[in-house]
Backbone as CSV, one residue per row, in Angstrom:
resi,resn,N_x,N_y,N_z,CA_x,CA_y,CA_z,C_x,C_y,C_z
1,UNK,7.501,-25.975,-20.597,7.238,-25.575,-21.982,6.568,-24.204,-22.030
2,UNK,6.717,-23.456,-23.366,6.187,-22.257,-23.271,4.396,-22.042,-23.097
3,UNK,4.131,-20.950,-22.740,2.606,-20.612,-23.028,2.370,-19.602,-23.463
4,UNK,1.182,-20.099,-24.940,1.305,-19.043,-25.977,-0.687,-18.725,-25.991
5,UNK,-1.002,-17.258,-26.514,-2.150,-17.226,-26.712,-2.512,-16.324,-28.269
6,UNK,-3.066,-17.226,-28.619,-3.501,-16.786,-30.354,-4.500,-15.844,-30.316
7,UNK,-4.824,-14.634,-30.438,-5.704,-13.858,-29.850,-6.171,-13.306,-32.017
8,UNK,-6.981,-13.859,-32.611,-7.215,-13.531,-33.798,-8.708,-13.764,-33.900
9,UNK,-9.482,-13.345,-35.085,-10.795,-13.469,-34.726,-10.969,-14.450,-36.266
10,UNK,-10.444,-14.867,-36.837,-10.920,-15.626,-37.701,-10.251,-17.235,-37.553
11,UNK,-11.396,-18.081,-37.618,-10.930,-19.237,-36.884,-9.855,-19.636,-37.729
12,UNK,-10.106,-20.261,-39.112,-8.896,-20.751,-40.246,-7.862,-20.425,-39.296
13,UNK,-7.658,-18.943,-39.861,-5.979,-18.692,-39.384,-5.739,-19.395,-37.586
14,UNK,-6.375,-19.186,-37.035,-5.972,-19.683,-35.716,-5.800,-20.657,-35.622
15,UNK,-6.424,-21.559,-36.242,-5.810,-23.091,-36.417,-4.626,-23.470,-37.175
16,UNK,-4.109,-22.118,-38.129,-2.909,-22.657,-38.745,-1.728,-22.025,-37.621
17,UNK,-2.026,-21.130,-36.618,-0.826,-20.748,-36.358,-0.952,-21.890,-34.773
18,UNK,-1.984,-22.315,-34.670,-1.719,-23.070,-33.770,-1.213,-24.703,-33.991
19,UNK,-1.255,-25.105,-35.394,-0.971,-26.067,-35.757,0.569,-25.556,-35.738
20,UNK,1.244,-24.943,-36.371,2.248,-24.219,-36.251,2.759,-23.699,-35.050
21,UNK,2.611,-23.296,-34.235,2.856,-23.599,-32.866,3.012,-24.818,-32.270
22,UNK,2.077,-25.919,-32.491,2.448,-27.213,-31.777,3.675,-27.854,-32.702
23,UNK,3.895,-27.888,-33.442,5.005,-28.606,-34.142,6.058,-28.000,-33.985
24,UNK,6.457,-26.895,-33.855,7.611,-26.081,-33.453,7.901,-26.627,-31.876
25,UNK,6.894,-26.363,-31.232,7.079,-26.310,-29.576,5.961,-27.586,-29.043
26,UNK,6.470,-28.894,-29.301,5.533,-29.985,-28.971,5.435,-29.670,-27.494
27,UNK,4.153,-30.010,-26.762,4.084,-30.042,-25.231,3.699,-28.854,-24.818
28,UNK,3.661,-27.175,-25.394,3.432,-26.405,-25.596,1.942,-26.587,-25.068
29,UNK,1.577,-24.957,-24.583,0.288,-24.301,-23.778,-0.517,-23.651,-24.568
30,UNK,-1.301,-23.747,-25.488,-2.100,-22.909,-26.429,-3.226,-22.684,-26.014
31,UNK,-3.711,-21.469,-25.791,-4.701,-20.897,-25.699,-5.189,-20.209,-27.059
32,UNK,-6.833,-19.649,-26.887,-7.162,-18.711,-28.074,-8.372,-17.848,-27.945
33,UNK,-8.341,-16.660,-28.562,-9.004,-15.632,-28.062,-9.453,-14.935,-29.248
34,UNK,-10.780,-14.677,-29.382,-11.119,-14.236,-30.907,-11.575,-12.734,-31.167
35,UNK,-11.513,-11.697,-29.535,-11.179,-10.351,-29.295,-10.343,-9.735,-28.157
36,UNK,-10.356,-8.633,-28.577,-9.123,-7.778,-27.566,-9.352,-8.219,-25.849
37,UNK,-11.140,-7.753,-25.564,-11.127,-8.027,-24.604,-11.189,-9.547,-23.926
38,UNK,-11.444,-10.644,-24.804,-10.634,-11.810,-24.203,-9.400,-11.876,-24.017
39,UNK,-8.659,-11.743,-24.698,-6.954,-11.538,-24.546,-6.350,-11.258,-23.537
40,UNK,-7.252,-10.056,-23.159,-7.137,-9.330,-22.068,-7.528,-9.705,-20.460
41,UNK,-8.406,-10.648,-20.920,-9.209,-11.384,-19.588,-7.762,-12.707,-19.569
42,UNK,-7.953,-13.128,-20.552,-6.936,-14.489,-21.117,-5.132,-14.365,-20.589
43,UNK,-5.169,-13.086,-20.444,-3.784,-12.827,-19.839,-3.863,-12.212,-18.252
44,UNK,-5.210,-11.794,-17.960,-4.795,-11.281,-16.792,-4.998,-12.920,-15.678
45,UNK,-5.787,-13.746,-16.483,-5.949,-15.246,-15.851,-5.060,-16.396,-15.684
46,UNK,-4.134,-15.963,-16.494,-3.237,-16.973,-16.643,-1.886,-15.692,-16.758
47,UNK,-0.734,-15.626,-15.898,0.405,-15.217,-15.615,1.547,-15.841,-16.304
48,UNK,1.169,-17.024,-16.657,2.368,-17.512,-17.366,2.098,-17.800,-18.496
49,UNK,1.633,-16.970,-19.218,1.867,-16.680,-20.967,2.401,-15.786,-20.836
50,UNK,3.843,-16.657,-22.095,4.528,-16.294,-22.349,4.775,-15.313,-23.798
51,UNK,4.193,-15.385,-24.518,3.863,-14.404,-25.854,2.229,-14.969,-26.364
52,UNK,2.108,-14.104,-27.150,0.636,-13.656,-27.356,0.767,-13.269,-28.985
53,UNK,-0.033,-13.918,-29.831,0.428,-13.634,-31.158,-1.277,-12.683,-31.835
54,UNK,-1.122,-11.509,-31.893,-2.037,-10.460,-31.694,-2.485,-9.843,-32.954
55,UNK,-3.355,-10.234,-33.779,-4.178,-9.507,-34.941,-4.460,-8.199,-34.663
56,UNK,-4.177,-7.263,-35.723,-4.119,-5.723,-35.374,-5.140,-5.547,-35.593
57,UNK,-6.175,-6.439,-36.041,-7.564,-5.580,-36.686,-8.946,-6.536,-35.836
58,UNK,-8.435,-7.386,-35.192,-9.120,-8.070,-34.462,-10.521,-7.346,-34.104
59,UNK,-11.499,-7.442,-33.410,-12.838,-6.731,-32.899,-12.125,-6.320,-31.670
60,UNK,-12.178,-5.076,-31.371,-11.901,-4.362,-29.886,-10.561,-3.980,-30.336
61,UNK,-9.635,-4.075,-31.290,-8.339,-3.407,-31.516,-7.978,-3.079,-32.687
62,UNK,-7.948,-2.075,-33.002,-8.244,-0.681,-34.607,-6.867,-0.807,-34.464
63,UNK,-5.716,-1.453,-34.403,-4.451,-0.894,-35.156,-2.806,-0.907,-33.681
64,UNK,-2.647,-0.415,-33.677,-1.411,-0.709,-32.406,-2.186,-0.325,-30.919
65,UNK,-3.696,-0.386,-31.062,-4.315,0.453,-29.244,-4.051,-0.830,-28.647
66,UNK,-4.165,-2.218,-29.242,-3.997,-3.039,-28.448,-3.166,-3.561,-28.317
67,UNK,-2.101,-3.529,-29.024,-0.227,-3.813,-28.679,0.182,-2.691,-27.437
68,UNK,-0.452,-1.379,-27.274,0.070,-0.474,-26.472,-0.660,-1.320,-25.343
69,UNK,-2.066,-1.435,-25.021,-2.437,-2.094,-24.021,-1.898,-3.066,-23.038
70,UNK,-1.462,-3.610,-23.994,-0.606,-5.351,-23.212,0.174,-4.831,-22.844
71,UNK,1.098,-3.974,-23.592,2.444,-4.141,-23.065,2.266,-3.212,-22.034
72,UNK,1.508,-2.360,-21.807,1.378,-1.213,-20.596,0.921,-2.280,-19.544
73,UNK,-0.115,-2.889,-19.586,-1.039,-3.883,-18.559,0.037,-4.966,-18.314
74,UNK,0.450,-5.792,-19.184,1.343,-7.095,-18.781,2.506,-6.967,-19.687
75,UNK,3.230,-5.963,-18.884,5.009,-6.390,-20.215,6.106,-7.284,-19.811
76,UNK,5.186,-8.036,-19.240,6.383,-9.751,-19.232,6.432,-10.193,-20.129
77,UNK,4.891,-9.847,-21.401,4.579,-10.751,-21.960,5.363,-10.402,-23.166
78,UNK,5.603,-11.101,-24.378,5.827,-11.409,-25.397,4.637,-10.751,-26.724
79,UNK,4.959,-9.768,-27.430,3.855,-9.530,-28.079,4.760,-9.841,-29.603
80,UNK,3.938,-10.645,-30.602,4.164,-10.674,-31.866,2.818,-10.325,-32.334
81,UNK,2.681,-9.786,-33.752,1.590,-8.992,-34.105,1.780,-10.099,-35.541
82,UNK,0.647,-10.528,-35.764,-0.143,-10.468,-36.725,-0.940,-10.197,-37.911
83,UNK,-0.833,-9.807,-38.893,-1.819,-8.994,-39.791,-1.420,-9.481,-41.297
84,UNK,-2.710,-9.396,-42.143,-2.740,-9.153,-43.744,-1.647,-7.845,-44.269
85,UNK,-1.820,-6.698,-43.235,-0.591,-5.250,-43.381,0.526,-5.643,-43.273
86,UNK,1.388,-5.415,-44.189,2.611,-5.752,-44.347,3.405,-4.363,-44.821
87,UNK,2.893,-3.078,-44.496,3.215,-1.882,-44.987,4.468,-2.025,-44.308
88,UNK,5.610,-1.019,-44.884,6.671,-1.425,-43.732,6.573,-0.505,-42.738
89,UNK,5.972,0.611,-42.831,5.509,1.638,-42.067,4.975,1.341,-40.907
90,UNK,4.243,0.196,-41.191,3.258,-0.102,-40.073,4.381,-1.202,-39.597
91,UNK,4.810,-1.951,-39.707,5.533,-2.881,-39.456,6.450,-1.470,-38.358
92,UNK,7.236,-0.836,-38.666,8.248,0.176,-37.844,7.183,0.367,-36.535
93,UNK,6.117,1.213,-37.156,5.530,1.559,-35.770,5.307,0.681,-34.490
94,UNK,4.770,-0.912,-35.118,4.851,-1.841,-34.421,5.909,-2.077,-33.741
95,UNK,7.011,-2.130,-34.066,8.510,-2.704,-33.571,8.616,-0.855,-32.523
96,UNK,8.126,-0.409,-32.694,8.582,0.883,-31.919,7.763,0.866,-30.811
97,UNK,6.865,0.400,-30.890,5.178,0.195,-29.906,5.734,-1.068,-28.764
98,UNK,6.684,-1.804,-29.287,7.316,-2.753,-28.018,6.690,-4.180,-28.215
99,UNK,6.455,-4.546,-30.063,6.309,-5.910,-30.436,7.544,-6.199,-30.351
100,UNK,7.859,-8.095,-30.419,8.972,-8.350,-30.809,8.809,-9.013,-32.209
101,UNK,7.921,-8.974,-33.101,8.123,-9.857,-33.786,6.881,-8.810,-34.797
102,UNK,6.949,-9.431,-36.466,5.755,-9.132,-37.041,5.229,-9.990,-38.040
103,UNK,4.278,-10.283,-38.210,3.977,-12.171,-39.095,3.139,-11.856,-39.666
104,UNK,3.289,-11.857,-41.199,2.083,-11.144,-42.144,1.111,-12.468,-42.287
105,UNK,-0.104,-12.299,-42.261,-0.964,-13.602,-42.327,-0.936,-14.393,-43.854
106,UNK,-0.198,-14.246,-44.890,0.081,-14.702,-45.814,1.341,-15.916,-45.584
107,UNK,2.346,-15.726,-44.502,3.381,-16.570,-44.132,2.468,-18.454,-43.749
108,UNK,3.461,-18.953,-44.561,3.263,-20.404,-44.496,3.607,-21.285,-43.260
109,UNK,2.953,-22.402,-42.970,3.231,-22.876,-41.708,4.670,-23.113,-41.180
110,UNK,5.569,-23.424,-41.912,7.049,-23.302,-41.492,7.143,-22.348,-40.966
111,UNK,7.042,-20.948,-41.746,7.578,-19.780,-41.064,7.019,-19.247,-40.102
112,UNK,5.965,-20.029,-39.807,4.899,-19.373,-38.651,5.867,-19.830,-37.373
113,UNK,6.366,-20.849,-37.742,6.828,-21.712,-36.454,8.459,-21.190,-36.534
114,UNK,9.013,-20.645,-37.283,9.743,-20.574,-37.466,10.045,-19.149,-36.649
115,UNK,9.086,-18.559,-36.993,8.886,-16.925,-35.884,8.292,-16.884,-34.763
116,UNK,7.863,-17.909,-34.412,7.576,-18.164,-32.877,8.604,-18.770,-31.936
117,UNK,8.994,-19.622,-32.529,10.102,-20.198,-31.898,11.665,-18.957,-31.966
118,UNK,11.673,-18.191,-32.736,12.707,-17.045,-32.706,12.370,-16.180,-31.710
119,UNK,10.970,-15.813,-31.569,11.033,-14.630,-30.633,10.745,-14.959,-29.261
120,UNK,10.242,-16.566,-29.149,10.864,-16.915,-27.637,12.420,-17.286,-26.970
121,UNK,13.062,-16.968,-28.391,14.468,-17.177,-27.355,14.929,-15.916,-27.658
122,UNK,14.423,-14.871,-28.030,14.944,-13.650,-27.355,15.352,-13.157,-28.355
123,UNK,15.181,-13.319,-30.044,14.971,-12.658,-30.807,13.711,-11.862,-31.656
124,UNK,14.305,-10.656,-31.854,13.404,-10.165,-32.405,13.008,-10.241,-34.316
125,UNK,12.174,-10.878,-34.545,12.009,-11.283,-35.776,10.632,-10.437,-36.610
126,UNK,11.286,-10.737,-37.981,10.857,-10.201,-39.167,10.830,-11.025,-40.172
127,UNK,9.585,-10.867,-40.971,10.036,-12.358,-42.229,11.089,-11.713,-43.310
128,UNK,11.954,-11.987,-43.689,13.220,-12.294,-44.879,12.673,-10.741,-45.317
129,UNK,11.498,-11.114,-46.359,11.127,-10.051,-47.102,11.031,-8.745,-46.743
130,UNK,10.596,-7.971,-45.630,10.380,-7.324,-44.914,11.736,-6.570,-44.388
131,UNK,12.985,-7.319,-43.775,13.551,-6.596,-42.986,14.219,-5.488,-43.575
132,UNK,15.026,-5.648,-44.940,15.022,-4.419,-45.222,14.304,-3.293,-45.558
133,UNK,13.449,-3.648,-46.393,11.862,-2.650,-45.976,12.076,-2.179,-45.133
134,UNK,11.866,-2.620,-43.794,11.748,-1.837,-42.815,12.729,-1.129,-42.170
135,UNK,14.058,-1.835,-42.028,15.094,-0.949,-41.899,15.076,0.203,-42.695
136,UNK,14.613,0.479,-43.610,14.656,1.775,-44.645,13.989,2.623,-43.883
137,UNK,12.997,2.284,-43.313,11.777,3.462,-42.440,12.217,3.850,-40.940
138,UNK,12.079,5.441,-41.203,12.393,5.805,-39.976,11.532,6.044,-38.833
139,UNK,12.129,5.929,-37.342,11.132,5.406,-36.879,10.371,7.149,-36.662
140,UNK,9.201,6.795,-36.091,8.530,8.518,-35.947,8.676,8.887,-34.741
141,UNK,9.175,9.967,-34.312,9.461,10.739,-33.281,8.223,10.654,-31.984
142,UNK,7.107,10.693,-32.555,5.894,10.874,-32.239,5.666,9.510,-31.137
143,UNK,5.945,8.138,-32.292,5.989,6.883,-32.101,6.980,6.715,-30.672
144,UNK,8.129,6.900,-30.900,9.025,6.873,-29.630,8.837,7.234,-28.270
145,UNK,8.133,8.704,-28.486,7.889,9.689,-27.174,6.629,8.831,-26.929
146,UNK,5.730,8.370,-27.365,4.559,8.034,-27.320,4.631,6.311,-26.167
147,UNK,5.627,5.698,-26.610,6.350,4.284,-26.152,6.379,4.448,-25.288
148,UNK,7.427,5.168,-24.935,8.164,5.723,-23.953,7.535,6.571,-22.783
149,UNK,6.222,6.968,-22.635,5.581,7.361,-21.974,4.444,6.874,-21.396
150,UNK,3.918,6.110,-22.341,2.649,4.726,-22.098,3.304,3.730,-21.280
151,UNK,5.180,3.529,-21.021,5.631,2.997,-20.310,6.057,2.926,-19.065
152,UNK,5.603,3.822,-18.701,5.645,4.768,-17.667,4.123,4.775,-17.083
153,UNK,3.472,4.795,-17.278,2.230,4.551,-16.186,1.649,3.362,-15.658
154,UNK,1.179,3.525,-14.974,0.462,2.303,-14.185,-0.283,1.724,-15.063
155,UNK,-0.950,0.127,-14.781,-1.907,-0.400,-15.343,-3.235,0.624,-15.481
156,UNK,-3.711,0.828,-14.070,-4.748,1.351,-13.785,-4.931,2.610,-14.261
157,UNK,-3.619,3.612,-15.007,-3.235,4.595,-15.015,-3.628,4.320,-17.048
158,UNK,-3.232,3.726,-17.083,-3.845,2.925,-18.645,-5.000,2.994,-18.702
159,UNK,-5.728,2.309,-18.282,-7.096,1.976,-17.999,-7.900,3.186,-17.727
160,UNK,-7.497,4.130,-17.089,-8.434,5.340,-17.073,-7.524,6.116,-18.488
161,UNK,-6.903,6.562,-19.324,-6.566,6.605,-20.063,-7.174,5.563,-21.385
162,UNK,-7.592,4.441,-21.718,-7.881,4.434,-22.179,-9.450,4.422,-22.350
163,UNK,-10.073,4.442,-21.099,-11.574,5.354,-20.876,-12.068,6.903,-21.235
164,UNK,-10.690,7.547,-20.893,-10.638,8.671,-21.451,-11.029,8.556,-23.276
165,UNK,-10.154,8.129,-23.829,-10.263,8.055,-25.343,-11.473,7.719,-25.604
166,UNK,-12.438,6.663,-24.432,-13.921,6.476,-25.332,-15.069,7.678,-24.726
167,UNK,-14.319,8.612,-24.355,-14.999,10.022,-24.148,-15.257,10.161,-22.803
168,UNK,-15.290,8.914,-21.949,-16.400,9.005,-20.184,-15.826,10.177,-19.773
169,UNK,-16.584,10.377,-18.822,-15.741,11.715,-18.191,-15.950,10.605,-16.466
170,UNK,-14.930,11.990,-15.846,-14.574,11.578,-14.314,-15.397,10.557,-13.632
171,UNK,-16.437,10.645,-13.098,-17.554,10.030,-12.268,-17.885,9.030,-13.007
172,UNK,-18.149,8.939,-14.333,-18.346,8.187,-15.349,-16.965,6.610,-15.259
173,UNK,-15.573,7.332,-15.289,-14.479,6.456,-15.312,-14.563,5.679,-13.709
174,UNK,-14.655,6.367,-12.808,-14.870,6.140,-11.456,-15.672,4.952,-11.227
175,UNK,-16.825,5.145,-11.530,-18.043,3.912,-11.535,-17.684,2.558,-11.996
176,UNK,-17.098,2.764,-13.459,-16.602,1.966,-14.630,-15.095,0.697,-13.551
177,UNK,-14.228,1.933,-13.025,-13.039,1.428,-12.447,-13.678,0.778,-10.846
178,UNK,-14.491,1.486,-10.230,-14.795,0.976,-8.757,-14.023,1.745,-7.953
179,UNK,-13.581,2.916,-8.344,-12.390,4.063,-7.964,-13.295,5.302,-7.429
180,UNK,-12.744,5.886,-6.248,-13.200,7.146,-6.228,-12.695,8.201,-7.418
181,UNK,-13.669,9.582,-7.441,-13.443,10.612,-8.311,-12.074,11.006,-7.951
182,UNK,-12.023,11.183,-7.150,-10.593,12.096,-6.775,-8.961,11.135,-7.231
183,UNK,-9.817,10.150,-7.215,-8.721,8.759,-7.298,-8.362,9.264,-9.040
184,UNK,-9.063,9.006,-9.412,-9.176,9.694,-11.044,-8.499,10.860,-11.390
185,UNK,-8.674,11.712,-10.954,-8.325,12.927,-10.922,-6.786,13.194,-10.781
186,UNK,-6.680,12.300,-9.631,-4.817,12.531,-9.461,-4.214,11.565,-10.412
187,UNK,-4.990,10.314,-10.926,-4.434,9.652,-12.291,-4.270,10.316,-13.309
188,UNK,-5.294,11.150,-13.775,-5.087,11.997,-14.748,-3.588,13.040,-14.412
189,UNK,-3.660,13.395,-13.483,-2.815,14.573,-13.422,-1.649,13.721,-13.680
190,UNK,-0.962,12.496,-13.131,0.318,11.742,-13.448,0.129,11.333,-15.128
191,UNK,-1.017,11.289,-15.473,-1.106,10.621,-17.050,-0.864,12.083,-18.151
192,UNK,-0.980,13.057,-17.919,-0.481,14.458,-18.181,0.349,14.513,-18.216
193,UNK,1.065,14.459,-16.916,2.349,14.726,-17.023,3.413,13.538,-17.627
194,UNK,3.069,12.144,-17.753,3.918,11.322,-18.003,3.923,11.654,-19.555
195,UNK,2.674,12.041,-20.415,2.622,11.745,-21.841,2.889,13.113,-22.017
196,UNK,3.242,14.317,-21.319,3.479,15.181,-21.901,1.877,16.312,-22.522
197,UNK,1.173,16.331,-21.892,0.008,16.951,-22.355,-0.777,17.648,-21.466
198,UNK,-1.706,18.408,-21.406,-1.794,19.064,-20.970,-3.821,19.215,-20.484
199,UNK,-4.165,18.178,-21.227,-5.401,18.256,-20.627,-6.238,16.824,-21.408
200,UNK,-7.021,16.332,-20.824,-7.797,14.894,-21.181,-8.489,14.546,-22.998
201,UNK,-8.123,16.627,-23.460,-8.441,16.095,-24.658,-7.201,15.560,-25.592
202,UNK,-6.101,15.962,-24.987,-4.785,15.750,-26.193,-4.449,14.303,-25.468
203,UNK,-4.833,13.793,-24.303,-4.614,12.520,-23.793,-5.349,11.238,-24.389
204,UNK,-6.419,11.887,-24.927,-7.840,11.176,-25.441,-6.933,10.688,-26.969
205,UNK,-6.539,11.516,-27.895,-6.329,11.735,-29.141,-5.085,11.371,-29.056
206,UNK,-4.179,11.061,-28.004,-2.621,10.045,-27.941,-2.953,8.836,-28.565
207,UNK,-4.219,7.787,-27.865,-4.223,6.582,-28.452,-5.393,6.226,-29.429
208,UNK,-6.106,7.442,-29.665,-6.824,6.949,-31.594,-6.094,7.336,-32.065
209,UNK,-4.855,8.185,-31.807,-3.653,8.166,-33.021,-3.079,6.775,-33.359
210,UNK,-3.124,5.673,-32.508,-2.742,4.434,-32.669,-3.581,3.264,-33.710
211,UNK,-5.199,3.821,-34.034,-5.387,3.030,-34.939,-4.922,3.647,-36.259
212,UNK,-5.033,1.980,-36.926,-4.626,1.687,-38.422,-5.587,1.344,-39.198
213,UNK,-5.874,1.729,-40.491,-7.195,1.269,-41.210,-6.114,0.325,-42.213
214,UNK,-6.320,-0.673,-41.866,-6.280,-1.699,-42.569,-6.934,-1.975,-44.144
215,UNK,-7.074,-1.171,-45.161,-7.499,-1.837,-46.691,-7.672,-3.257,-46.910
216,UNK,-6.820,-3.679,-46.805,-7.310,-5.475,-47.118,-8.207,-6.480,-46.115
217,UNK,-8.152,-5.380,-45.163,-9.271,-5.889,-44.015,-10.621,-7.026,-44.629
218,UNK,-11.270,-5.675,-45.622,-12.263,-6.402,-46.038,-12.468,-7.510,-46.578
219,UNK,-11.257,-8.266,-46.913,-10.585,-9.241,-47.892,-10.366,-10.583,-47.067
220,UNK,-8.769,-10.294,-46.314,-8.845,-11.188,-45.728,-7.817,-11.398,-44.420
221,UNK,-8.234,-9.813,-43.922,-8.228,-10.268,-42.707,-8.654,-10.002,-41.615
């Protein structure tokens, strides 16, 4: 049976998509995680989860930094995203970022199960309302090259990359990783060249281009 991890920080909803999960997929593996960096612990511990249903606004993840994460760190996995945002904009970027799926937290328990069970057999799903929406939006150039290059580096190559973005510098990332300086140094130089940039500050400002301010955040979600 599959193994799924609910990675959201408000309990309610996690109990509906996990109630929704077990009735779709009886016998089913549910886990749950109420920030980025559990998720993150939660997947590197367990290898066989199989999708991961991921709140964009969760604590520790401002918007697609933590859809880019997973799928750079573990892209066996299955990412469907989560959220109150139902922009279709944001919905595109997501599907361009290497979700398979997008589930506005307003969707009812049928359809919860109804989009989980789609995007483990290898479709990529959208609720009804949405898909043309989003087919209308084009995807961003920016978005693509950006995919497409975060896909391309190493885990570890991530990981000092996304240390970079919280400002550390060299010796600083080194300590943090358990890595020599120099070890760093030649990461950076492959993380340059893979994303196309040219020095640790336009590398830094690749992935806070990835958060999203969420408006209805404050509300409800």
């Amino acid at each position: 049976m599959p193994s799924l991890l609910i990675a959201d920080d408000h309990p309610l909803f996690r109990q509906a998509l996990r109630q929704a999960a077990a009735e779709a997929l009886p016998g089913s593996s549910i886990a749950e995680a109420e920030a980025l960096d559990q998720a993150l612990a939660a997947l590197a511990a367990d290898p066989e989860i199989d999708l991961i249903l991921l709140d964009l606004h969760m604590p520790g993840n401002h918007g697609l930094a933590g859809l880019a994460a997973i799928r750079s760190l573990f892209p066996a996995v299955g990412v469907m995203v989560v959220s109150a945002n139902d922009d279709p904009s944001v919905v595109r970027r997501a599907l361009d970022h290497g979700a398979v799926g997008y589930l506005p937290k307003r969707s009812d328990i049928a359809l919860i199960g109804t989009a989980i069970e789609a995007v483990l057999s290898g479709v990529r799903w959208l609720p009804p309302g949405l898909r043309e929406a989003v087919a209308r939006v084009a995807s961003r150039a920016s978005d693509l090259s950006l995919a497409s290059g975060l896909s391309r580096l190493t885990a570890q190559q991530f990981r000092v990359l996304a240390l970079v973005a919280e400002g550390l510098l060299n010796k600083q990332i080194a300590d943090r990783l358990g890595i020599q300086e120099r070890t760093v140094k030649a990461h950076l130089t492959a993380i340059f060249e893979r994303l196309g940039v040219r020095n640790r500050t336009q590398a830094g400002v690749i992935l806070r281009d990835l958060e999203i301010n969420d408006p209805s955040r404050r509300l409800d979600d």
